[in-house]
PDB file of the backbone (N, CA, C, O) and the ligand in Angstrom, with CONECT records:
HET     ZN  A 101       1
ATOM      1  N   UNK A   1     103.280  86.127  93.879  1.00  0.00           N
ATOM      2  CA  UNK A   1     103.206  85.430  92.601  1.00  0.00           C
ATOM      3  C   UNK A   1     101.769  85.012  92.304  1.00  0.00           C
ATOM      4  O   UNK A   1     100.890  84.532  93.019  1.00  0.00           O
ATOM      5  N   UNK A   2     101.814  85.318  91.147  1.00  0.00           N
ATOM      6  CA  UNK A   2     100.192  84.339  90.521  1.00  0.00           C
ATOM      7  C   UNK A   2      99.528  83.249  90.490  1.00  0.00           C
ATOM      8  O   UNK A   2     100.535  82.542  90.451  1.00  0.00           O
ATOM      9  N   UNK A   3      98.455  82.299  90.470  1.00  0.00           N
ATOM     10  CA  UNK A   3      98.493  81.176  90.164  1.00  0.00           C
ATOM     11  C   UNK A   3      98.834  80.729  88.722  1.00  0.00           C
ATOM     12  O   UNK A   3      99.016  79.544  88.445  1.00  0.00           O
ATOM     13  N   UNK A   4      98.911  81.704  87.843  1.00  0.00           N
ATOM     14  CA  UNK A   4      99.441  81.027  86.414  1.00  0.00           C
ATOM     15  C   UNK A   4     100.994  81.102  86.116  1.00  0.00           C
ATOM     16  O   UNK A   4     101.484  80.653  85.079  1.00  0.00           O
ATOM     17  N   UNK A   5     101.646  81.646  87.014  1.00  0.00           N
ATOM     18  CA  UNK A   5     102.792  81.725  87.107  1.00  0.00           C
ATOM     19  C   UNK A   5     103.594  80.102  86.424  1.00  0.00           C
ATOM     20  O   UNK A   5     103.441  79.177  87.221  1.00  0.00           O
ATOM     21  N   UNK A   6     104.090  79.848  85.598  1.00  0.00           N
ATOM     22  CA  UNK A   6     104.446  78.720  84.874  1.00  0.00           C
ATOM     23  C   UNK A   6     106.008  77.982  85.443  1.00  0.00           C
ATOM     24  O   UNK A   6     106.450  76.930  84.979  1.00  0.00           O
ATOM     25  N   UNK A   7     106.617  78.716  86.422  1.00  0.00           N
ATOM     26  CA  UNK A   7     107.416  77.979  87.542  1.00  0.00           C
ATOM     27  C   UNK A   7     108.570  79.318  87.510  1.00  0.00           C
ATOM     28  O   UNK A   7     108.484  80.348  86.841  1.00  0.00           O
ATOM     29  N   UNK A   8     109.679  78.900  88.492  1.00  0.00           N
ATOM     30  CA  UNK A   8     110.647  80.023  88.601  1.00  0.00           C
ATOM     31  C   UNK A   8     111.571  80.232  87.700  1.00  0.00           C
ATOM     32  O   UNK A   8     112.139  79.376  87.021  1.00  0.00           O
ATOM     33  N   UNK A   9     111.771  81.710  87.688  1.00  0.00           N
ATOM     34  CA  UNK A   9     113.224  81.746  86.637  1.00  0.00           C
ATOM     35  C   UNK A   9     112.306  82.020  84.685  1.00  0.00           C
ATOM     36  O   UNK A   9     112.800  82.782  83.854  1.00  0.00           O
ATOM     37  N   UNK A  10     111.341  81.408  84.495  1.00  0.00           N
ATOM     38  CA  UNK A  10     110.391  82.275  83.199  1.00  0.00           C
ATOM     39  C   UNK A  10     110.298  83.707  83.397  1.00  0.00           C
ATOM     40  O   UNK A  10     109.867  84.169  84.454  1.00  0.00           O
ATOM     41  N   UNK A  11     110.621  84.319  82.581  1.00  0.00           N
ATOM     42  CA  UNK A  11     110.242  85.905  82.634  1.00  0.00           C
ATOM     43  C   UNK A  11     108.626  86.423  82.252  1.00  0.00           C
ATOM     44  O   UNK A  11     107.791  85.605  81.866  1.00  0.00           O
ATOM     45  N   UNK A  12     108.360  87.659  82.389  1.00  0.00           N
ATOM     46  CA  UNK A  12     107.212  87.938  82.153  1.00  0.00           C
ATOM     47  C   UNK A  12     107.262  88.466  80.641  1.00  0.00           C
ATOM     48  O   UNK A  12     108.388  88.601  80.161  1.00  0.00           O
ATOM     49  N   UNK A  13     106.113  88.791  79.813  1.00  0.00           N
ATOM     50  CA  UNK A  13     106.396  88.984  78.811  1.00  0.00           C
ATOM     51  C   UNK A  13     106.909  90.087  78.297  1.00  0.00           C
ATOM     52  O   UNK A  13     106.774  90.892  79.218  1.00  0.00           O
ATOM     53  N   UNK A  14     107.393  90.623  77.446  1.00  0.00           N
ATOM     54  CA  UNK A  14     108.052  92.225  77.199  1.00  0.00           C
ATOM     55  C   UNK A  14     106.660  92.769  76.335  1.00  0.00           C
ATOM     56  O   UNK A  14     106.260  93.865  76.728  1.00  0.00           O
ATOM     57  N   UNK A  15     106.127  92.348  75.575  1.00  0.00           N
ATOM     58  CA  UNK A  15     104.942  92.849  75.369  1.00  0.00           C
ATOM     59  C   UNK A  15     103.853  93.114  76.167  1.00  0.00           C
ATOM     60  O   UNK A  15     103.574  94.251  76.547  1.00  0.00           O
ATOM     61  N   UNK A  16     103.092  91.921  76.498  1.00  0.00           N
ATOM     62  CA  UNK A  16     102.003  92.665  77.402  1.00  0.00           C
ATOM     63  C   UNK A  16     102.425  92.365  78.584  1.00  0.00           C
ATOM     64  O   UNK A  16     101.445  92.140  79.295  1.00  0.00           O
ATOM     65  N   UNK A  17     103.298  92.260  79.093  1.00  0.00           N
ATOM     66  CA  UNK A  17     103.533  91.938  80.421  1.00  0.00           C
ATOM     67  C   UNK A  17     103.065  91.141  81.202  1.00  0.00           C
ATOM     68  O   UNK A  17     103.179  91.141  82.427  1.00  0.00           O
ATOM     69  N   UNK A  18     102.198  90.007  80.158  1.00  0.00           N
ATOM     70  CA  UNK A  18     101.720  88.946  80.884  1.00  0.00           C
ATOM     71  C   UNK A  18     102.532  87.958  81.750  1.00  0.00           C
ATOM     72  O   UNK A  18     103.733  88.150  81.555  1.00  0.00           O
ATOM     73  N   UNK A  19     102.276  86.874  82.723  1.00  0.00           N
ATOM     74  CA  UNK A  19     102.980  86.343  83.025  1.00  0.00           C
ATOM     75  C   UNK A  19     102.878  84.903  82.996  1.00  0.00           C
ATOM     76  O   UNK A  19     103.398  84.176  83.843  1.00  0.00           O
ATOM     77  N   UNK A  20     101.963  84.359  81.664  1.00  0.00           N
ATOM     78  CA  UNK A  20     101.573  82.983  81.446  1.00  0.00           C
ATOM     79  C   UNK A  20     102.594  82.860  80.396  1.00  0.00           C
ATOM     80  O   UNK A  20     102.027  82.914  79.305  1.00  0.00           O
ATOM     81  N   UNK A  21     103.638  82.742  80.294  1.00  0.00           N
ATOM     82  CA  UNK A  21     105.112  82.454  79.431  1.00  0.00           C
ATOM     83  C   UNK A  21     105.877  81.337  80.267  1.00  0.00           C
ATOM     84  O   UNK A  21     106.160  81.050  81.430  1.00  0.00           O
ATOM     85  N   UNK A  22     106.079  80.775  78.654  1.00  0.00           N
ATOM     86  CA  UNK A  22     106.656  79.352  79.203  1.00  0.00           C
ATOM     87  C   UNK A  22     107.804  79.254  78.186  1.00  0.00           C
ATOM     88  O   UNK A  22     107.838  79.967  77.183  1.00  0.00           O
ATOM     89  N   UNK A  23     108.837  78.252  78.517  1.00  0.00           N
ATOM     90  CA  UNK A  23     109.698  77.663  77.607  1.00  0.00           C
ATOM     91  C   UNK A  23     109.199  77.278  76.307  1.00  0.00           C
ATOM     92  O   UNK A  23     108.476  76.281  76.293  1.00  0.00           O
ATOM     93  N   UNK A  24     109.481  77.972  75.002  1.00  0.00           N
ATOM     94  CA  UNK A  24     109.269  76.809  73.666  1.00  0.00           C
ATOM     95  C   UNK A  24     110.700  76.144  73.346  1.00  0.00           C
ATOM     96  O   UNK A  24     110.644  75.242  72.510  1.00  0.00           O
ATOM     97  N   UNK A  25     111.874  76.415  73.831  1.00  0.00           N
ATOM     98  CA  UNK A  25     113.153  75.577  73.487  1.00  0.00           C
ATOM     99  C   UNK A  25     114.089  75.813  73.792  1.00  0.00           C
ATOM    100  O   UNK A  25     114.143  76.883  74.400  1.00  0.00           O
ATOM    101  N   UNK A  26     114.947  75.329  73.680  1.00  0.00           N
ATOM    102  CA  UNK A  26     116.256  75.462  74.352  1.00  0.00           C
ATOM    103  C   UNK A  26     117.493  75.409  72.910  1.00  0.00           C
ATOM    104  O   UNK A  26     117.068  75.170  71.780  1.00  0.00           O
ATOM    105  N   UNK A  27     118.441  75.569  73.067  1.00  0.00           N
ATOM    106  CA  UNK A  27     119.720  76.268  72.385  1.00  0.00           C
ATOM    107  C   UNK A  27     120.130  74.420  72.314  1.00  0.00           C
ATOM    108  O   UNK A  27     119.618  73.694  73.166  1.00  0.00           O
ATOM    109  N   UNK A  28     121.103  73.789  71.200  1.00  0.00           N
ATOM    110  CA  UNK A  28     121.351  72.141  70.989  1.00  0.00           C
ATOM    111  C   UNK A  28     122.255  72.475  71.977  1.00  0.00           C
ATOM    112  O   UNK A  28     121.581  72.082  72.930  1.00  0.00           O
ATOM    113  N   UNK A  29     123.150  72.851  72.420  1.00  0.00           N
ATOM    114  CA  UNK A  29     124.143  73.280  73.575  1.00  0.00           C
ATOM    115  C   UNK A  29     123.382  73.674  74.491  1.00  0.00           C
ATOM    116  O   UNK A  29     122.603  74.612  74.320  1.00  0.00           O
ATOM    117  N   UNK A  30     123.487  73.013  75.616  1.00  0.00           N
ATOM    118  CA  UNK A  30     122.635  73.745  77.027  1.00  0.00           C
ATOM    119  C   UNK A  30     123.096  74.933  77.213  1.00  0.00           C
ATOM    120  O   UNK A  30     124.175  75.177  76.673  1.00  0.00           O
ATOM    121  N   UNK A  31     122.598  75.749  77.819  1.00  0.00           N
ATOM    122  CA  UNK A  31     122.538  76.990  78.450  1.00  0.00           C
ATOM    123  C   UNK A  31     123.098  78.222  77.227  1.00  0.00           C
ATOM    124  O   UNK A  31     123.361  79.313  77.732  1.00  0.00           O
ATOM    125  N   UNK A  32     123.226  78.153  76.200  1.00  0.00           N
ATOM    126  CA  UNK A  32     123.269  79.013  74.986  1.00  0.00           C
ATOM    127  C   UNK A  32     122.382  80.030  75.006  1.00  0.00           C
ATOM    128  O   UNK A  32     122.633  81.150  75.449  1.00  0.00           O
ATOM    129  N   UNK A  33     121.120  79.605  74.440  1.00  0.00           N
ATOM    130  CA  UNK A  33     119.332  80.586  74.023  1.00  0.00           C
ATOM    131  C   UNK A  33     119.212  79.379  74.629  1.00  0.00           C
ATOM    132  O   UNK A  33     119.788  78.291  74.664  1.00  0.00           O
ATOM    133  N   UNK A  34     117.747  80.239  75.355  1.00  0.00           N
ATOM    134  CA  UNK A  34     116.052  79.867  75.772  1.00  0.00           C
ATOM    135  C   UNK A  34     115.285  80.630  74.770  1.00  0.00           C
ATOM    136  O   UNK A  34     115.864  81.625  74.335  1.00  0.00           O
ATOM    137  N   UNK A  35     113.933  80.345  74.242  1.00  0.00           N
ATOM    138  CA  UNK A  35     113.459  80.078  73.314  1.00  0.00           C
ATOM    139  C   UNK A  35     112.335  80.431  74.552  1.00  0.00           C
ATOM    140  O   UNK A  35     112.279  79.558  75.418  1.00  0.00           O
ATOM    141  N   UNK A  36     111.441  81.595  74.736  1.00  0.00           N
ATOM    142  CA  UNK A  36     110.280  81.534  76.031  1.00  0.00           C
ATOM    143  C   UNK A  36     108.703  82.158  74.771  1.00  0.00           C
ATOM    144  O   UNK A  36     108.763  82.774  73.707  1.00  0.00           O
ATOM    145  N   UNK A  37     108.077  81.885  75.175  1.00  0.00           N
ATOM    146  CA  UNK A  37     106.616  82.480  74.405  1.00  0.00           C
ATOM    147  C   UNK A  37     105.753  82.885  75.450  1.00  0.00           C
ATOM    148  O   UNK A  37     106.004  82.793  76.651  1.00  0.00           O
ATOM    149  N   UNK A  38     104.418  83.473  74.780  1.00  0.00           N
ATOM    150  CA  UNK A  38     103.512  84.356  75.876  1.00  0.00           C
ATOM    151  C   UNK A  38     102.098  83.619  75.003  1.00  0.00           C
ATOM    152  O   UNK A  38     101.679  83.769  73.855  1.00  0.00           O
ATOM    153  N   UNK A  39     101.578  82.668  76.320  1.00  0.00           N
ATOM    154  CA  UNK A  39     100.411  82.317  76.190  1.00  0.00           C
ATOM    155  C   UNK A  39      99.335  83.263  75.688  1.00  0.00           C
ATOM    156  O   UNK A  39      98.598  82.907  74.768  1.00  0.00           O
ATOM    157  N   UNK A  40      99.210  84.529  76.293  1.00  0.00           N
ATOM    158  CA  UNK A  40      98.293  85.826  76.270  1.00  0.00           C
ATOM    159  C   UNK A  40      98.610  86.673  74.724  1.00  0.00           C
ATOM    160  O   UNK A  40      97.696  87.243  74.128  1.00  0.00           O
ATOM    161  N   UNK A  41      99.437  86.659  74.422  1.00  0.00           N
ATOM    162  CA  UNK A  41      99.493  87.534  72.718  1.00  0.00           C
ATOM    163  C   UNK A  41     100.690  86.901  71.782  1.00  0.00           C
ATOM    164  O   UNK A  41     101.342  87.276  70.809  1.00  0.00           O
ATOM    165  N   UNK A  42     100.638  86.074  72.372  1.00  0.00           N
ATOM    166  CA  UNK A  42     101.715  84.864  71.103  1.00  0.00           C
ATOM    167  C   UNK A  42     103.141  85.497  70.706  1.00  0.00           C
ATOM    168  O   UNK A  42     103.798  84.890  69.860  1.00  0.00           O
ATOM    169  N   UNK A  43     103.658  86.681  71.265  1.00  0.00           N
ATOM    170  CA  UNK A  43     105.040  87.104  71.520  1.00  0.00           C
ATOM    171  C   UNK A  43     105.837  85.994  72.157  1.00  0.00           C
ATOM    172  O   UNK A  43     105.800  85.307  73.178  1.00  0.00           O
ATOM    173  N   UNK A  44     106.852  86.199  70.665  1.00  0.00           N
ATOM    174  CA  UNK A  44     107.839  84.944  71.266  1.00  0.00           C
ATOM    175  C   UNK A  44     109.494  85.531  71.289  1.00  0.00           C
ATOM    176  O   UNK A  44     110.073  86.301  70.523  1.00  0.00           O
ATOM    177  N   UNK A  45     109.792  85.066  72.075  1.00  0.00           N
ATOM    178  CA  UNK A  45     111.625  86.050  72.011  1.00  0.00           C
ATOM    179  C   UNK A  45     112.500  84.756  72.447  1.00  0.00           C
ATOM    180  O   UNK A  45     112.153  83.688  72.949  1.00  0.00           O
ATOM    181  N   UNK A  46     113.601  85.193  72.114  1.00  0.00           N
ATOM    182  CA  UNK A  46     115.147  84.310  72.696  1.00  0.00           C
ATOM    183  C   UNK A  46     115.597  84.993  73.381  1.00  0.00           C
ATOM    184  O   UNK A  46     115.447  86.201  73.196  1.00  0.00           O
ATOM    185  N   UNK A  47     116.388  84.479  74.533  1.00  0.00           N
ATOM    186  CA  UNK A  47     117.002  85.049  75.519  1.00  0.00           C
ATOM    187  C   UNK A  47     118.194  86.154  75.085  1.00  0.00           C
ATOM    188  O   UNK A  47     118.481  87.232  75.606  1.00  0.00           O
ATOM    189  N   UNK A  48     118.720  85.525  74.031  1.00  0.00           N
ATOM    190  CA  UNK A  48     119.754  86.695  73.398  1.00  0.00           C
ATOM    191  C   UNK A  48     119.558  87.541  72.687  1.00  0.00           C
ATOM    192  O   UNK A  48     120.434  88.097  72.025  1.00  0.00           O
ATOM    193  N   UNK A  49     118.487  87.788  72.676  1.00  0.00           N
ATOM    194  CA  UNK A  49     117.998  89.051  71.722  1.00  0.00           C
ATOM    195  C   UNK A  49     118.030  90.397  72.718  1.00  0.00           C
ATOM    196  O   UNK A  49     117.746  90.313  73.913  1.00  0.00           O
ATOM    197  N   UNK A  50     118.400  91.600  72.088  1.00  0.00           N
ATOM    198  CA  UNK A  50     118.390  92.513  72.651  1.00  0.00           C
ATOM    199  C   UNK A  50     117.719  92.908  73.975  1.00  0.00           C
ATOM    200  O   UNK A  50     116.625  92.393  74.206  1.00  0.00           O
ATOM    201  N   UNK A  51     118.261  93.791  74.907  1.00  0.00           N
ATOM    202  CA  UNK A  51     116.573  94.444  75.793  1.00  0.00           C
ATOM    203  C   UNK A  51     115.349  94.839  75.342  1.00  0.00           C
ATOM    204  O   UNK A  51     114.287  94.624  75.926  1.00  0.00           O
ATOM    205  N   UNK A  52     115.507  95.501  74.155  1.00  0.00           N
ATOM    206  CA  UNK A  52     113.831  95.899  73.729  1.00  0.00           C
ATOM    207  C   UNK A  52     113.074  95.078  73.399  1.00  0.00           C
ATOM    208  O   UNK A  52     111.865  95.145  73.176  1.00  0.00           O
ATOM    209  N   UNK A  53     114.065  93.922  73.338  1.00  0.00           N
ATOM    210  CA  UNK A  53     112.783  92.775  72.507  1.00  0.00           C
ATOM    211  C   UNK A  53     112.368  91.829  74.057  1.00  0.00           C
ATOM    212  O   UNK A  53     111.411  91.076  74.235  1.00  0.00           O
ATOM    213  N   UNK A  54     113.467  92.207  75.012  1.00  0.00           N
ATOM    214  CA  UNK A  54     113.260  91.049  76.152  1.00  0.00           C
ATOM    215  C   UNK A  54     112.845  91.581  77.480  1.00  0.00           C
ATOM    216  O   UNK A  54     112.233  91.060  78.413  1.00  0.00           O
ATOM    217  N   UNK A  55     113.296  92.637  77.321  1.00  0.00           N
ATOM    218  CA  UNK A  55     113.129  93.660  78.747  1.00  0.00           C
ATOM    219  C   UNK A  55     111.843  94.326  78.597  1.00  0.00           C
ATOM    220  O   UNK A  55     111.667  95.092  77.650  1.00  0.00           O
ATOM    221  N   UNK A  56     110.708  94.044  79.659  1.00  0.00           N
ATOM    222  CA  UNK A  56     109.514  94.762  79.500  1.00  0.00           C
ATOM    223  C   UNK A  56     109.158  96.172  79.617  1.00  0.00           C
ATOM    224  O   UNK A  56     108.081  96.705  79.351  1.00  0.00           O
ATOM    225  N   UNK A  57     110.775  96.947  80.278  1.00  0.00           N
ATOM    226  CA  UNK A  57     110.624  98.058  80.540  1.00  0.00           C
ATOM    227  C   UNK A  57     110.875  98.810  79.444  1.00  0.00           C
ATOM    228  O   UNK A  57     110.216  99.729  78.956  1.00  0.00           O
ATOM    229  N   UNK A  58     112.057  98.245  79.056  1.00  0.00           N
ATOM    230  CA  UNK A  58     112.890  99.030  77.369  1.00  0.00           C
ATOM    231  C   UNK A  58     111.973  98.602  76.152  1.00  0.00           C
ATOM    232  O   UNK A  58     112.118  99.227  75.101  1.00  0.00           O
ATOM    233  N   UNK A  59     110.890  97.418  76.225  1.00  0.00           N
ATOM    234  CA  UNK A  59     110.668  97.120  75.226  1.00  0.00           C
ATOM    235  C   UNK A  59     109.550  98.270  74.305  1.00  0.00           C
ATOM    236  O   UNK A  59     108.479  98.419  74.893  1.00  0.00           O
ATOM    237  N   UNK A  60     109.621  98.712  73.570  1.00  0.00           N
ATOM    238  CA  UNK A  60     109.052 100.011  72.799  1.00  0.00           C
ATOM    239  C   UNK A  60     107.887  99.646  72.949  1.00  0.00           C
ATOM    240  O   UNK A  60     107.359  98.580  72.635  1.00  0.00           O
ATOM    241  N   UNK A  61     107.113 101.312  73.859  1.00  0.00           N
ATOM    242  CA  UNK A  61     105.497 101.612  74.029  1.00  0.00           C
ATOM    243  C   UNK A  61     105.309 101.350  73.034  1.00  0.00           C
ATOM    244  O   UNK A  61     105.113 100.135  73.010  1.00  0.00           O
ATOM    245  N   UNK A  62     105.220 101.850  71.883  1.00  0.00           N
ATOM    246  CA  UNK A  62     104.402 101.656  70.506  1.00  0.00           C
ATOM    247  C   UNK A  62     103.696 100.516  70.124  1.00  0.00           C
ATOM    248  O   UNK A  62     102.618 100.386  69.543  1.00  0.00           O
ATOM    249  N   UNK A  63     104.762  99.461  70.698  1.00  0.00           N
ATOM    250  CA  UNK A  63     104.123  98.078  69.987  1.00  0.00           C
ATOM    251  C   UNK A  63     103.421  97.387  71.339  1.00  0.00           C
ATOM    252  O   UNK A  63     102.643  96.436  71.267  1.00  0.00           O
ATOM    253  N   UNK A  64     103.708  97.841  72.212  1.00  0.00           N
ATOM    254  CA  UNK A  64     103.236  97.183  73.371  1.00  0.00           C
ATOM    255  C   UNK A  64     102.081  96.923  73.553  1.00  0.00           C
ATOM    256  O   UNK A  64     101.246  97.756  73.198  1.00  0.00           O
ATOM    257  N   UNK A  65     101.581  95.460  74.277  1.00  0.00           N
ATOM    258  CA  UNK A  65      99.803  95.308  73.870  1.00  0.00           C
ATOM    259  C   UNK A  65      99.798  95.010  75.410  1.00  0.00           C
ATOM    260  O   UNK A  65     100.672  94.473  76.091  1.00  0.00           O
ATOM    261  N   UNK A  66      98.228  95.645  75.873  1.00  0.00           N
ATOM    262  CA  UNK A  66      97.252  95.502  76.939  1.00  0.00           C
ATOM    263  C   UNK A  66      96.746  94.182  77.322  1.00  0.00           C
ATOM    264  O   UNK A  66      95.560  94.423  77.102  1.00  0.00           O
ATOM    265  N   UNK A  67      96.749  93.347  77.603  1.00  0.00           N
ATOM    266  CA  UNK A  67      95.935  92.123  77.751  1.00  0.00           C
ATOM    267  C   UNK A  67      94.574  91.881  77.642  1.00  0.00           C
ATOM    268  O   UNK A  67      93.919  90.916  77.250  1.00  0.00           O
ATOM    269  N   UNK A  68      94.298  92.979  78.077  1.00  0.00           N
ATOM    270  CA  UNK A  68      92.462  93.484  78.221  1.00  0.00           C
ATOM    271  C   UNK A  68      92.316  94.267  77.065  1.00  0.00           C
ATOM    272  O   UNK A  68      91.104  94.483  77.092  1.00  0.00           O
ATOM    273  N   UNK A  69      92.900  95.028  75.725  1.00  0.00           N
ATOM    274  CA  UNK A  69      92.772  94.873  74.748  1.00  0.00           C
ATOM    275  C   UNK A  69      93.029  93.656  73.875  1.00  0.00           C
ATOM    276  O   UNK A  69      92.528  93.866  72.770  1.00  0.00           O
ATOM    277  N   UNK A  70      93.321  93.061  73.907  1.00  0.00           N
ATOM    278  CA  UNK A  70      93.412  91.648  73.031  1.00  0.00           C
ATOM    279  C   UNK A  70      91.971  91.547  72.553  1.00  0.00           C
ATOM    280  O   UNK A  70      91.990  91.632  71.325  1.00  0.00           O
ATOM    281  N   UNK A  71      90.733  91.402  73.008  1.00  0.00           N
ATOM    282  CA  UNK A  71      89.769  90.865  72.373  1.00  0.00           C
ATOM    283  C   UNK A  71      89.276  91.975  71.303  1.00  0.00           C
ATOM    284  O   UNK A  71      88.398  91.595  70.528  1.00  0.00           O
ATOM    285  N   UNK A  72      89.672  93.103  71.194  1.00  0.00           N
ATOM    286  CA  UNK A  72      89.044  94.240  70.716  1.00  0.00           C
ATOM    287  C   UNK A  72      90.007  94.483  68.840  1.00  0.00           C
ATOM    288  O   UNK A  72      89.677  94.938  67.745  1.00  0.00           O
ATOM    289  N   UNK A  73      91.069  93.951  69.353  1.00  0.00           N
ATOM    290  CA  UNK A  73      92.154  94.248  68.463  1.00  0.00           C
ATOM    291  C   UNK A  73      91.287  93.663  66.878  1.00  0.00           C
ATOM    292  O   UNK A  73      90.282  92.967  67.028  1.00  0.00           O
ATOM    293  N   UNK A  74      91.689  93.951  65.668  1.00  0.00           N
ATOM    294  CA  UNK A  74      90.954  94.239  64.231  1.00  0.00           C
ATOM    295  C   UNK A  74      91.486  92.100  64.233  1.00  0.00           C
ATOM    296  O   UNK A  74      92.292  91.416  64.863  1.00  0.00           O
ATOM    297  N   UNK A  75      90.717  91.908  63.423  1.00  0.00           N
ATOM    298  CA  UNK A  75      91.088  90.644  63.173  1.00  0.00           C
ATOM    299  C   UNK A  75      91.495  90.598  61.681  1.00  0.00           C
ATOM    300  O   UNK A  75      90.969  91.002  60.643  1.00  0.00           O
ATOM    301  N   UNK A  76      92.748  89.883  62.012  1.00  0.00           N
ATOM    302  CA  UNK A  76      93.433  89.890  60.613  1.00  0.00           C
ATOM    303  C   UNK A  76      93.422  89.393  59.323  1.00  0.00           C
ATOM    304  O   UNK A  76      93.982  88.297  59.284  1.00  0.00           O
ATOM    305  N   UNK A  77      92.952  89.815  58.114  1.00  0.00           N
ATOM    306  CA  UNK A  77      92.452  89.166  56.900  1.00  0.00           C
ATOM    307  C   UNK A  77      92.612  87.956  57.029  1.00  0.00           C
ATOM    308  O   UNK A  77      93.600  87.565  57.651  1.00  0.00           O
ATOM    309  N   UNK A  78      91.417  86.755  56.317  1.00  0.00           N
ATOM    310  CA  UNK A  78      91.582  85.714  56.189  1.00  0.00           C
ATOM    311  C   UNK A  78      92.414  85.579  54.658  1.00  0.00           C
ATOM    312  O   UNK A  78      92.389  86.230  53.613  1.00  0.00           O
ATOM    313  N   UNK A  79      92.944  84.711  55.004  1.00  0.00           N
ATOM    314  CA  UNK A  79      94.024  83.749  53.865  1.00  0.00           C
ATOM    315  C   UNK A  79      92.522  83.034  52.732  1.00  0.00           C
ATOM    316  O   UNK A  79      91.659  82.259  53.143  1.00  0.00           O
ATOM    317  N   UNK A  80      92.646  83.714  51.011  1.00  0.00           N
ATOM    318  CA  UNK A  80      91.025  83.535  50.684  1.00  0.00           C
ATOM    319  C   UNK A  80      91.157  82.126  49.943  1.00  0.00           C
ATOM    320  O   UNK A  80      92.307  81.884  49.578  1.00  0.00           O
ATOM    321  N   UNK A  81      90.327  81.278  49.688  1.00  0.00           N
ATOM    322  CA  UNK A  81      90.658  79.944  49.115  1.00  0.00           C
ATOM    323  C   UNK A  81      91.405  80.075  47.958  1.00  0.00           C
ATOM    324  O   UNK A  81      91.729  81.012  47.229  1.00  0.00           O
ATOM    325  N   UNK A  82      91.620  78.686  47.994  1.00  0.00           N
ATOM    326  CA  UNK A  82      92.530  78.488  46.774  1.00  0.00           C
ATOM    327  C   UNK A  82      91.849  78.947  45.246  1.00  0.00           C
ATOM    328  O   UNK A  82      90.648  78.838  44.999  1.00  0.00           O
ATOM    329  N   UNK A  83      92.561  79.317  44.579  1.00  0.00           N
ATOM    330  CA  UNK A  83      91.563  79.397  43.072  1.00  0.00           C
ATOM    331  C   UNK A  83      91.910  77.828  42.080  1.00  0.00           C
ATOM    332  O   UNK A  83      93.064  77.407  42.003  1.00  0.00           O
ATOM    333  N   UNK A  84      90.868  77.191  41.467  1.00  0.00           N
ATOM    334  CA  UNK A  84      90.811  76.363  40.941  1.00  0.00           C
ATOM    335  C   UNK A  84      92.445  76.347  39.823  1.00  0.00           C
ATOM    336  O   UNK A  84      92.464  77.383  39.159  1.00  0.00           O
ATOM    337  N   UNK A  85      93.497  75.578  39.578  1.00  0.00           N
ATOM    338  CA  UNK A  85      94.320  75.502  38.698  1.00  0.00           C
ATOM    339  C   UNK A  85      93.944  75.696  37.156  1.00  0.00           C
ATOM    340  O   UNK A  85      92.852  75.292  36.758  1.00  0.00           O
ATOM    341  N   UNK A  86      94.618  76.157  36.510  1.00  0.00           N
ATOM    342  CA  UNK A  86      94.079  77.064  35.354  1.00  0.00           C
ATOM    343  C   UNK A  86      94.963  75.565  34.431  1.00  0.00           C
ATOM    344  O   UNK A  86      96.086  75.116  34.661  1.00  0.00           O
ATOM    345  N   UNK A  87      94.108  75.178  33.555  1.00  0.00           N
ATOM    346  CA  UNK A  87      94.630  74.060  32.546  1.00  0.00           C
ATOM    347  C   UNK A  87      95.200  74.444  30.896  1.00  0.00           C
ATOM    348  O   UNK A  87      95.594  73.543  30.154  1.00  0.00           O
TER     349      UNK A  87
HETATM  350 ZN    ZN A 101     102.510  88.639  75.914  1.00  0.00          ZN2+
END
């Protein structure tokens, strides 16, 4: 195991296969959905969502991200200011 390993029983991520994923929530009924996210590319899933979205093996090459690509990746349009209200 890693030192960033975030305790037992968290999965690794289905995207990049990182393994800095932690709990974001839990189901109002215990043990329903877990709610887990990925520190490393902000992929977030519920436990009941399919394998491709949860399983790192099934989860589709296509979309799958590198960790060590992350810094390279296009940065995504900025949101452009507001335009002054028209009277
Ligand atoms: Zn990830």
């Amino acid at each position: 195991m890693s030192a960033t390993t975030q305790g037992s029983g968290v999965p690794v991520c289905p995207r990049c296969r990182s393994n800095t994923t932690e709990v974001r929530g839990v189901s109002p009924v215990a043990g329903v959905w877990t709610v887990y996210g990925c520190d490393t590319c902000f992929y977030t899933w519920r436990s009941t969502e399919g394998e491709q979205n949860t399983n790192p093996d099934k989860y589709p090459e296509v979309f799958r991200l590198k960790p060590e690509n992350l810094p390279k990746l296009q940065v995504a349009p900025r949101i452009p200011p507001l335009q002054p209200k028209a009277q």
